[in-house]
N, C-alpha and C positions, 0 to 999 in steps of 0.2 A: 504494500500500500504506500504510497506516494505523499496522497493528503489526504487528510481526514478532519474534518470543520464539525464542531459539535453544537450544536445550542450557542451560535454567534449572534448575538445581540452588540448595537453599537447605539450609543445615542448623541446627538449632539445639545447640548442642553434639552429642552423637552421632544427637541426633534428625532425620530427614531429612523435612522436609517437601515438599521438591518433586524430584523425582530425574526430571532429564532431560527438562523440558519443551519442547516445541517446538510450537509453531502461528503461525496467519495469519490478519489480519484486517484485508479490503479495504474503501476509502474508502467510505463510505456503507453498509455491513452495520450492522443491531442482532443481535448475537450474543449468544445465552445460554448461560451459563460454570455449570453447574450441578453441583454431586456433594455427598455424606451430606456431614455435621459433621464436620469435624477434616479435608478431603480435601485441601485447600490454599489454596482460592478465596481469601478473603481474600490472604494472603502470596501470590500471584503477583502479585492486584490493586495490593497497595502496592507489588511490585517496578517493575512497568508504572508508576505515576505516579510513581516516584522515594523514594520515604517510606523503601523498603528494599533494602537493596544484596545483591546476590544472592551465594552462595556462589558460583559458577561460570556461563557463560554469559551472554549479552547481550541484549537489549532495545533494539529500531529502532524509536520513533517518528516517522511522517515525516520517514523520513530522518533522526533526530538520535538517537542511542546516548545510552541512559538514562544511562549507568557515566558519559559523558563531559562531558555539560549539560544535568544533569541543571534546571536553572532553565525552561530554555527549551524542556521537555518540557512541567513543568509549566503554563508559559503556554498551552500547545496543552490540556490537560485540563482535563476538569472533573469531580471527584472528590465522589462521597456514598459516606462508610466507611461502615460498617454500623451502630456506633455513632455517631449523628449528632450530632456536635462543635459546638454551640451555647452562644452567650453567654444564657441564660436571663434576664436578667437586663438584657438589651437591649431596644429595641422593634424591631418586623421592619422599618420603614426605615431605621433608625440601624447596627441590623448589615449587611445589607446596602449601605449605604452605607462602610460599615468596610470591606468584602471588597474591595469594587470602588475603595477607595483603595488597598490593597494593591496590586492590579493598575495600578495608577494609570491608573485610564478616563477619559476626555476625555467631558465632558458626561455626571459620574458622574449628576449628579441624574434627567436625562433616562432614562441606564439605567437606571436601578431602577424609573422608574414603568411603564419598557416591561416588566423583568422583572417586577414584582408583579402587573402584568395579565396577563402572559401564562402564569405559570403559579396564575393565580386564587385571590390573596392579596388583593384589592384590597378587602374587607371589614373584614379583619382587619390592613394594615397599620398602623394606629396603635395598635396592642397591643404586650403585653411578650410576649417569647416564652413565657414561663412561663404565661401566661394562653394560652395556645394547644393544643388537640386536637393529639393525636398525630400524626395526619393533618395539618393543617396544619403542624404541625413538620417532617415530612416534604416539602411542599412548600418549606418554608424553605429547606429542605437543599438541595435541587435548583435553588432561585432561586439560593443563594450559587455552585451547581457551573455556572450557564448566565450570571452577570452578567459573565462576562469573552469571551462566545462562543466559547466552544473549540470545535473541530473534533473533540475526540474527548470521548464520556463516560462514564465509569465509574461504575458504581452498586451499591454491596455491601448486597445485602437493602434493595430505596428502599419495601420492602413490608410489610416485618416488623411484627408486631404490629398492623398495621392491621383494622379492622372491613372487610367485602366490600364497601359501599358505597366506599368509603376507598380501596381495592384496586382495584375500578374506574377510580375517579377519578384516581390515581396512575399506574395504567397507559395509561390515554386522555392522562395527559399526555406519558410516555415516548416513546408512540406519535406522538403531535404533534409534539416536539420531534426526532425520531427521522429527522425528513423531510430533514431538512439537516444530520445530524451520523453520527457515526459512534459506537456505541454499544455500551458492552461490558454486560452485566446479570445482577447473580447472585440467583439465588433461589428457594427451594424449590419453588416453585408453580409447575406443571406446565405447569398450564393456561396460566397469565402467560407460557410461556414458546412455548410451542405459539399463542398470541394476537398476538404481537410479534417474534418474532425470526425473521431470514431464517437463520440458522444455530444449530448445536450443538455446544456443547464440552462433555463431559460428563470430568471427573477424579476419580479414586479411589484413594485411598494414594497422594497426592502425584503421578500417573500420569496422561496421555493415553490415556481405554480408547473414545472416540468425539470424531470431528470430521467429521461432516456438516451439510449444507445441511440446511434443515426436512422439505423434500419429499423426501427421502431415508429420511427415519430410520423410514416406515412400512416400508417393504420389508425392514431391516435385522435379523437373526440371527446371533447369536456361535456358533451351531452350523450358522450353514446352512441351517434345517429352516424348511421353509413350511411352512402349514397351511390343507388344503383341505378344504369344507365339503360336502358334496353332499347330497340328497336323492333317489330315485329312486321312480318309481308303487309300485313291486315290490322283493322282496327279491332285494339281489343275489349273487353269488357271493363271499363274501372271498378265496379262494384264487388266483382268477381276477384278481380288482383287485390284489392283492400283488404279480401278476406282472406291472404297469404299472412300466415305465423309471420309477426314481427316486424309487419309493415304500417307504418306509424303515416304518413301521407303518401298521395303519388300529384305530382304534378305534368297533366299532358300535353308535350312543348306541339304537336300537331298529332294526325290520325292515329301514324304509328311510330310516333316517338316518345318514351316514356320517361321520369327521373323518379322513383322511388327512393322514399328515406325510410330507414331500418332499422330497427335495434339491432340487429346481425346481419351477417353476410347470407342472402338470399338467392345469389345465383341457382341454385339447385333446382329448386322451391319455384324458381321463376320459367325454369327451364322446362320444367315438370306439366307448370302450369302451361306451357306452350301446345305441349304435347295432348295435355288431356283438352284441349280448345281448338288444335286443329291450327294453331299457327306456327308460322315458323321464325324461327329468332337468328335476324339478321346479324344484329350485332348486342354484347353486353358485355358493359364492364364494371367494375368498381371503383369510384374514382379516388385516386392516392394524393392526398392531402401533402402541399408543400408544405415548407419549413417555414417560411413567409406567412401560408396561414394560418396552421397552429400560432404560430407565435403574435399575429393578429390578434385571434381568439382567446388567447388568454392574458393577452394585457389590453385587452378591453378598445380596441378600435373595430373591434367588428360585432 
């Protein structure tokens, strides 16, 4: 186990930003930590690396309790805040050469020409960061959080603001780096999150409203209700299909096109019913819920 968040309560004067979080996240997962503005991501982020002391409950980083050393947490991590915390004013070998004396690395020079190649800075390393694209700022960011090889990595927004090429790029390297670490990842894009992440933690109002696997989250409804697609040669009877086990509406888009909403998956049932009525079923599917909507649906814009 990786990390493990118990009963996280945060508050800021009467403001409560995190009320009662708990989850799990195993050795080697890239998990995306996603919900609206203001839901908490950040403040749990910095709770997990140590930056902020939680009103209530604890924080197990391999095995080591954030409240207790907290130092030796942060050796295991490797943290990109959302606002990425840059000497401007440095050039991209000099700072990172900085960081990695912080950490005090043995054959710091060595690191850093292995990190600036690896995450494809080797163009632009004898530049001042200020003379640098957004996009490679961003990769800076990510060299300082990987020159100490941490086992685990945290990444608040490593996308923001970026051009789609940018965003590509950024994310093919998460993906890469991803193969041997363990990796926490916040950020609005859907897509980025449905591309890379074995897992979903979705929060809102400070709250736990989803934590599944990826391959999970198509099947998933906070009401329950599937939704089946059908087509049939002929029109068919609505009254008759109503009285199919577990069909809660049907709405019919013309003669013979149908949308059935379900407590369960009814294909069978619907198939059946074609048969015993003398039509034939052109087409029918089940329709698989994006990550976009779930996560509509449970922070409440739809």
């Amino acid at each position: 186990m990786s990390i493990k968040v118990e009963n996280i309560t945060k508050l800021y004067g009467e403001q409560k930003a995190l009320n009662n979080v708990s989850f799990e996240i195993n050795t080697g997962d890239i998990v995306g930590f996603i919900g609206p503005n203001g839901a908490g991501k950040s403040t749990m982020m910095k709770i997990i690396t140590g930056f902020l002391p939680p009103s209530s409950g604890k924080v197990i980083v391999n095995d080591v309790d954030v409240n207790e050393n907290s130092l030796k947490v942060k050796a295991n991590i490797g943290y990109l805040p959302e606002h990425n915390p840059l000497y401007l004013d440095m050039y991209v070998k000099e700072y990172l050469r900085f960081v990695g004396g912080i950490y005090k690395l043995n054959n710091l020079k060595t690191r850093v020409e292995e990190i600036i190649e690896k995450v494809g800075l080797t163009k632009e390393q004898n530049k001042k960061i200020s003379a640098l694209s957004k996009g490679y700022r961003q990769r800076v960011g990510i060299a300082q959080a990987l020159i100490h090889d941490p086992k685990i990595l945290i990444l608040d927004e490593p996308t923001s603001g970026l051009d789609p090429n940018q965003i590509v790029e950024v994310r093919n390297l998460i993906s890469e780096v991803g193969k041997n670490k363990t990796v926490m990842l916040s950020t609005h894009i859907m897509q980025e999150v449905e591309a890379i992440c074995d897992k979903v933690i979705i929060i809102n109002n400070g709250e736990i409203v989803l934590n599944k696997n990826q391959q999970e989250i198509s099947g998933y409804s906070k009401n329950e209700t599937q939704i089946i697609t059908v087509e049939f040669n002929i029109k068919a009877d609505i009254n008759k299909l109503l009285k199919l086990t577990d069909v809660k509406n049907i709405k019919q888009v013309n003669d013979t096109n149908y949308i059935l909403e379900c407590k369960s998956d009814i294909r069978e049932s619907v198939f059946n019913f074609a048969v015993e009525n003398n039509l034939k079923v052109f087409s029918m599917q089940k329709k698989v819920k994006t990550l976009e909507e779930v996560f509509q649906e449970l922070t409440g814009m739809k």
